[in-house]
C-alpha positions as CSV (number, residue, x, y, z in Angstrom):
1,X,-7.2,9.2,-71.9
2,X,-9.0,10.7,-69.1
3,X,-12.0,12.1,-69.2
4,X,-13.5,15.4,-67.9
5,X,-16.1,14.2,-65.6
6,X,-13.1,11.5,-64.8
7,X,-10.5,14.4,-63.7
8,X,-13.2,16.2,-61.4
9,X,-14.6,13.1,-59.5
10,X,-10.8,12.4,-58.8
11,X,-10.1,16.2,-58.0
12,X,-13.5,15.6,-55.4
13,X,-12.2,12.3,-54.2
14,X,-8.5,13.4,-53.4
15,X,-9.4,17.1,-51.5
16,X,-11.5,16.9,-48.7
17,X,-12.2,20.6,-48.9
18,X,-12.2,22.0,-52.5
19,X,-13.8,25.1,-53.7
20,X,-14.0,25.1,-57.3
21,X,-13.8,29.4,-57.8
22,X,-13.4,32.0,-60.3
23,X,-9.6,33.0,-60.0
24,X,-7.5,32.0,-56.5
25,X,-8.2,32.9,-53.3
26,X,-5.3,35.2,-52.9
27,X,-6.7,36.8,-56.3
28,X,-10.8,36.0,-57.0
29,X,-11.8,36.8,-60.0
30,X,-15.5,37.4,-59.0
31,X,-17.5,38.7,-56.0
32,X,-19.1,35.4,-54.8
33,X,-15.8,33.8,-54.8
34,X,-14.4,36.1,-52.9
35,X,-16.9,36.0,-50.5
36,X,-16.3,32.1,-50.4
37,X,-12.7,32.5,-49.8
38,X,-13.5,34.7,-46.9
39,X,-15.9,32.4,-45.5
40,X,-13.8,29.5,-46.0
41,X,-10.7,31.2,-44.4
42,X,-12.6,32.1,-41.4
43,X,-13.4,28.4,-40.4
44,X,-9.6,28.0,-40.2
45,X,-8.4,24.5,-42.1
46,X,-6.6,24.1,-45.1
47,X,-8.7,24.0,-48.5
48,X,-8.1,23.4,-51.9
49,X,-9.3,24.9,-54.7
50,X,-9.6,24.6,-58.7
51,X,-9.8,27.8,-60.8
52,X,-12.6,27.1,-63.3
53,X,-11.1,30.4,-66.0
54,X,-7.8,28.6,-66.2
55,X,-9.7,25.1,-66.5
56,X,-12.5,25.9,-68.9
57,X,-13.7,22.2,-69.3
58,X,-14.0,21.9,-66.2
59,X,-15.8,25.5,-65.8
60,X,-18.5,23.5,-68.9
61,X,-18.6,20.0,-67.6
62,X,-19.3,20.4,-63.3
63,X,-22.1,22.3,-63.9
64,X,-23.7,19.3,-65.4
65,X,-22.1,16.8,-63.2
66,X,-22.9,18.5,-60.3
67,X,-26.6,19.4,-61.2
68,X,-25.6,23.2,-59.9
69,X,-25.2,25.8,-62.2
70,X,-23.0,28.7,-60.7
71,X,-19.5,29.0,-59.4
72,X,-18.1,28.9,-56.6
73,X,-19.0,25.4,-55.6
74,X,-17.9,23.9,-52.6
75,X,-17.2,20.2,-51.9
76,X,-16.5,18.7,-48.3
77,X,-16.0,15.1,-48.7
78,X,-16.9,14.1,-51.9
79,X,-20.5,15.8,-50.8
80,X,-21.4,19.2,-52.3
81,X,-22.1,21.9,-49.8
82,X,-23.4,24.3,-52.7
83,X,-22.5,28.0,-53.6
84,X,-21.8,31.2,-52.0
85,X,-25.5,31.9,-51.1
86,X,-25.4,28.7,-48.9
87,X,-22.0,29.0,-47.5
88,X,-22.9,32.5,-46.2
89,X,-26.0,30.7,-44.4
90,X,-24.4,27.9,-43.2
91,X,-22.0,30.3,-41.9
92,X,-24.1,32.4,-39.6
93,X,-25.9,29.3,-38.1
94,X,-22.7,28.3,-37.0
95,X,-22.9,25.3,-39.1
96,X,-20.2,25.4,-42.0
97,X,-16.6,25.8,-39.4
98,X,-17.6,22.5,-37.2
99,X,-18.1,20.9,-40.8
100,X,-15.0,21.8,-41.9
101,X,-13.3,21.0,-39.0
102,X,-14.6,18.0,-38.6
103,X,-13.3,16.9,-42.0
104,X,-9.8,18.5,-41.7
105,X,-9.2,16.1,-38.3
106,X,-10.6,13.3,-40.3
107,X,-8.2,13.9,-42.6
108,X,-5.0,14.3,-40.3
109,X,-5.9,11.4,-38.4
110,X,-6.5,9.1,-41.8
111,X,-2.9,10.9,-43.1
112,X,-1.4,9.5,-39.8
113,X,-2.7,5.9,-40.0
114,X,-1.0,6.4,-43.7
115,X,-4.5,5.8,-45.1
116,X,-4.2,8.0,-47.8
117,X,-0.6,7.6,-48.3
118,X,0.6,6.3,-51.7
């Protein structure tokens, strides 16, 4: 059986750009994950996201994993980036839409050499 902490590093590993929120981005259930969503949409690329209500284990067990205590948290490449505070920073310094970017070509060119292909 798999465990908690087992189903989130493989939900980290597998997305390149996840956002673990509070509801979905076409419906956020909170203000700072809505702000996230917006943030995230404006750099342009696909992201993937895990809503922590519907998923309550995970909503208990990241926290801990991830040493952060709030949601949203954002994950680019296995790395976390942090929460809505931080995204809106990295944001306006220009700094979170090459990051993303850079991952989403990563990506496409790794899908094309059938890297992650099963």
């Amino acid at each position: 059986m798999t465990t908690i902490i087992e189903k989130i590093k493989k939900q980290i590993a597998e997305n390149p750009i996840l956002l673990y929120m509070k509801g979905s981005p076409k419906l956020p259930s909170c203000g700072f994950s809505a702000k996230a969503v917006k943030i995230l949409s404006a750099c342009g690329e696909h992201f993937s996201y895990v809503d922590v209500l519907t998923n309550p284990d995970i909503r208990i067990e990241l926290p801990k994993y991830a040493n952060w205590p709030t949601f949203p948290q954002l994950w680019i490449d296995g790395e976390l980036i942090g929460g809505c505070d931080i995204l809106i920073e990295m944001y306006h310094r220009g700094e979170l839409k090459p990051l993303v970017q850079k991952i989403s070509i990563k990506n496409i060119k790794e899908d094309s050499l059938g890297i992650n292909s099963e």
